[in-house]
C-alpha positions as CSV (number, residue, x, y, z in Angstrom):
1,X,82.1,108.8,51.2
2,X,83.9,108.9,47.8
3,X,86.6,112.1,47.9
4,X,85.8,114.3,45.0
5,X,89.2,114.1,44.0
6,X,89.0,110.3,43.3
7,X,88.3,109.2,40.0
8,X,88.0,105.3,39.7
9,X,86.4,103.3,43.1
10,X,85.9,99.7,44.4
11,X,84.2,98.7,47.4
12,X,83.8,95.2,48.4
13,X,83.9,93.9,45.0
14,X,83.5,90.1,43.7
15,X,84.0,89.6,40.3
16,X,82.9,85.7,39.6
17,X,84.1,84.0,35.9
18,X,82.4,80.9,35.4
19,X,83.5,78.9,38.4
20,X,86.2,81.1,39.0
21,X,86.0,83.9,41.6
22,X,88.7,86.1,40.1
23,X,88.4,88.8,42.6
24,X,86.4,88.7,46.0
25,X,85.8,92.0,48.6
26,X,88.1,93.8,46.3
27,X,89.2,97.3,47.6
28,X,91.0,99.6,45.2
29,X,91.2,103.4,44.2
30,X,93.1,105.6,41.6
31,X,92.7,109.7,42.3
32,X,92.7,112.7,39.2
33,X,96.0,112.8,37.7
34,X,97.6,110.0,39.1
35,X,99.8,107.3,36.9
36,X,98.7,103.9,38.5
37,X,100.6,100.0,37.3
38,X,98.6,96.8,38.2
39,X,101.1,94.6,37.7
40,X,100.9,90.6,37.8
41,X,101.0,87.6,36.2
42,X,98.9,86.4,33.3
43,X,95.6,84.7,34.5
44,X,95.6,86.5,37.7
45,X,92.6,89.4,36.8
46,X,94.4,91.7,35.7
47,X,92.1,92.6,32.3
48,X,89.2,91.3,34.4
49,X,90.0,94.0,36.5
50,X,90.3,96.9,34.0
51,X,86.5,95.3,31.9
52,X,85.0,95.6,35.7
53,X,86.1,99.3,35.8
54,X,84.5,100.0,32.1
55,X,81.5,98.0,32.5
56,X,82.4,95.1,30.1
57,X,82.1,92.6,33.2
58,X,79.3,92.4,35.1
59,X,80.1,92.6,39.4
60,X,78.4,90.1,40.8
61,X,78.7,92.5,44.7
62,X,80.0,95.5,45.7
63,X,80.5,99.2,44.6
64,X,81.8,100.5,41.1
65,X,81.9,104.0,40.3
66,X,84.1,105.4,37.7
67,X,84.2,110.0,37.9
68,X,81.5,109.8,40.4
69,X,78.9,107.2,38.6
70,X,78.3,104.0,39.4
71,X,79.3,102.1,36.5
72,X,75.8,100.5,34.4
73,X,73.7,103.5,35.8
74,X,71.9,105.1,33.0
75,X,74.1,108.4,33.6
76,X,77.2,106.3,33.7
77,X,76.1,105.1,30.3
78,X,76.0,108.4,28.8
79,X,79.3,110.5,30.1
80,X,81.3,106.3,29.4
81,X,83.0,108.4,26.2
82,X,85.4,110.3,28.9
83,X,87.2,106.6,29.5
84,X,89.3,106.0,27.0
85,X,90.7,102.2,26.2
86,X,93.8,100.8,24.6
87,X,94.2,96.7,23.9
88,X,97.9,95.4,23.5
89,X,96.8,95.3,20.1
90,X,95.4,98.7,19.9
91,X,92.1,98.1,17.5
92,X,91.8,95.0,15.6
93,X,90.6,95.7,12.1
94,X,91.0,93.6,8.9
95,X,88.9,96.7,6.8
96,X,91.4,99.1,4.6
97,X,90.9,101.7,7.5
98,X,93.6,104.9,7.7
99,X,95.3,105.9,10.8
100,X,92.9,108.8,10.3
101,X,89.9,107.3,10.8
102,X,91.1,105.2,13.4
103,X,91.4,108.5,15.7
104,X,88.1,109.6,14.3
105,X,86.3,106.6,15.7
106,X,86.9,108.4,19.3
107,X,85.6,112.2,17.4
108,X,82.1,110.6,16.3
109,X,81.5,109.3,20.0
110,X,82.1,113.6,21.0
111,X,80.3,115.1,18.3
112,X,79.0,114.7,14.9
113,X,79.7,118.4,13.8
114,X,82.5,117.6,10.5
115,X,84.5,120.5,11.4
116,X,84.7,120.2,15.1
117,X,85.0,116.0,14.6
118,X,88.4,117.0,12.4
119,X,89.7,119.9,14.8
120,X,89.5,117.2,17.6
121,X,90.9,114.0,15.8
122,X,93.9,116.6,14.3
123,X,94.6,118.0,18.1
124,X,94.7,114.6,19.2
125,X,97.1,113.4,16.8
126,X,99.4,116.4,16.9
127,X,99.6,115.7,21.0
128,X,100.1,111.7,20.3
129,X,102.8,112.2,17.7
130,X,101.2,110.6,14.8
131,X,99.7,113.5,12.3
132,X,102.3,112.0,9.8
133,X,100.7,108.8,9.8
134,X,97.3,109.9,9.1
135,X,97.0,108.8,5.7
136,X,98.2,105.5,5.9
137,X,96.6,101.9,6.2
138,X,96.0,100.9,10.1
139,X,96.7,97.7,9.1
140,X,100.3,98.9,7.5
141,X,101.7,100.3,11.1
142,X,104.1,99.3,13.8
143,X,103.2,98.3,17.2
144,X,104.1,101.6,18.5
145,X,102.7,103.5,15.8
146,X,99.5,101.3,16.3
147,X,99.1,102.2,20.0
148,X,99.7,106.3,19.2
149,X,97.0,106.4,16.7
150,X,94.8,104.5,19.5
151,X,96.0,106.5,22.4
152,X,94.7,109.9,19.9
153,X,91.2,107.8,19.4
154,X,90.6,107.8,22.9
155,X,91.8,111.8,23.4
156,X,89.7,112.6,20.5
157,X,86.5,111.5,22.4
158,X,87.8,113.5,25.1
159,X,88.6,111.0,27.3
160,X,89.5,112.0,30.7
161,X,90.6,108.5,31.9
162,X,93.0,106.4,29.7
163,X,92.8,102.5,31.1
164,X,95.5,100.0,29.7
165,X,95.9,96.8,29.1
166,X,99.1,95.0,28.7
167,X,100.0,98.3,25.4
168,X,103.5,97.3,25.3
169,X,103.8,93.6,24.8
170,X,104.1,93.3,21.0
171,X,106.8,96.7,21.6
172,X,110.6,96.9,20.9
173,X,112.3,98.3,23.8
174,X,113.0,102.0,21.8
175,X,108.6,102.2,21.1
176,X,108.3,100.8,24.7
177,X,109.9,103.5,26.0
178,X,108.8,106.0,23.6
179,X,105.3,105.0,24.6
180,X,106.1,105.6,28.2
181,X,107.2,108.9,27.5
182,X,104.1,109.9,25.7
183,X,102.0,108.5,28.6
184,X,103.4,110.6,31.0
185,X,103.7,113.8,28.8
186,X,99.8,112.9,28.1
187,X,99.4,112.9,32.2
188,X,101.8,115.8,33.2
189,X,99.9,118.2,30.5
190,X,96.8,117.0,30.0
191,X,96.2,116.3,33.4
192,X,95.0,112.8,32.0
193,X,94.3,109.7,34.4
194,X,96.2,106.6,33.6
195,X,95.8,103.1,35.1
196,X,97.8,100.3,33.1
197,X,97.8,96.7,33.3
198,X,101.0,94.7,32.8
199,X,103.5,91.6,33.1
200,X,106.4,93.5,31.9
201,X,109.5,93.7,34.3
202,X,110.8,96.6,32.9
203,X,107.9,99.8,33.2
204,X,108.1,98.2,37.0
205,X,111.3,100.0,37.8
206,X,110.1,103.2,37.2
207,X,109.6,105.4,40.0
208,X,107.0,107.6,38.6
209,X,104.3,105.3,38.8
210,X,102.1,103.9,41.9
211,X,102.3,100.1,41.3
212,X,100.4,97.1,42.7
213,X,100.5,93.7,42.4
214,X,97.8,91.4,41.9
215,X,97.7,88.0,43.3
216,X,94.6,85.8,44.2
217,X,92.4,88.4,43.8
218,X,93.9,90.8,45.8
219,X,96.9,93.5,46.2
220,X,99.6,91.5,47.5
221,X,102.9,93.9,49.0
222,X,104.9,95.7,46.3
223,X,108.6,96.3,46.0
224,X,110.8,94.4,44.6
225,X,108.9,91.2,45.0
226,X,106.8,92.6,42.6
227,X,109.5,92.8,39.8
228,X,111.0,89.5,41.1
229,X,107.9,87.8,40.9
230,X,107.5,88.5,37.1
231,X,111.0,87.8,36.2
232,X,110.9,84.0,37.1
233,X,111.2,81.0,34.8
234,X,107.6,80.5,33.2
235,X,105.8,83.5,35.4
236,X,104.5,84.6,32.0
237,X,102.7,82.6,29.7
């Protein structure tokens, strides 16, 4: 039985990719409020992983329920607005769109009230840090400036989960750690869940995160293996 505490849940899972069975009789588990790494190389599943929990790739077996739904049920489907996600890239668009209406995207998913859509997006881009940017091109930002204005999208559709994947990899060490920072504020205060995907060496030495490594489909032992692992000669491609 699921604890009512537990937020994100795979039982027995197989994921198949073509040929490829990325991951098979998978087990794994992230509870409210917790800050959760699954670290590994590229190619191992990692964003496999993370589109399983959100319902973008289909489980061949098993059990996936995300805040106490499985994930594809037709309730699931409705109360999906309360995961929030963030690409590397935050969101790829060529139109002339504002930082503004970025974070709006998230609003019209909550509501389609004007005044209470532009309460939320401005509440959520006070917390992320980015109000200033507001008014300029999406196109036109940094990295890090990029990923704030993504991470107040997802709060501004009142997402309750934020999932991850790989958001510091086109970051300068100062906007990596800013963005760290923010995360954990965003956890600590908001009481958000956060489970991240990444290669990067670096957010592995931090101690205020619950880490696993990926490997063949399954959680291999952490440690410093884990950080060793990702630091050799061509680990990354």
């Amino acid at each position: 039985m699921t604890n009512r505490n537990t937020v994100i849940e795979l039982k027995r899972v197989r994921v198949q990719r073509g040929s490829r069975s990325v991951l098979e009789s998978f087990d794994f588990a992230v509870q409210s409020g917790e800050r959760v790494i699954v670290a590994g190389k590229n190619g191992v599943g990692k964003t496999t992983l993370l589109k399983t929990i959100l319902g973008l790739v289909p489980h061949q077996s098993g059990e996936v329920t995300v805040l106490g739904l499985p994930v594809g049920s037709r309730k699931w489907l409705r109360q999906r607005r309360r995961l929030g996600y963030v690409h590397q890239d935050g969101v790829q668009v060529d139109l002339p769109i504002s930082a503004y209406e970025v974070s709006e995207i998230g609003a019209c998913l909550h509501t389609t009230n004007p005044r209470k859509r532009r309460a939320l997006v401005e509440e959520a881009m006070r917390l992320t840090g980015c109000s200033h940017l507001g008014g300029r091109l999406y196109s036109h930002l940094s990295g890090g400036e990029r990923q704030k204005v993504s991470l107040a999208r997802c709060l501004s559709q009142h997402a309750q989960v934020l999932i991850l994947d790989e958001p510091t990899t086109s970051l300068d060490p100062a906007s990596r750690r800013e963005l760290m920072e923010l995360l954990k504020r965003l956890n600590e205060e908001q009481g958000i869940t956060i489970l991240m995907a990444t290669h990067d060496p670096e957010l592995l030495t931090r101690e205020d995160w619950r880490v696993h490594r990926l490997e063949d489909g399954e959680f291999q032992p952490g440690g410093e293996e884990v950080l060793l692992s990702l630091m050799q000669p061509g680990s990354v491609s």
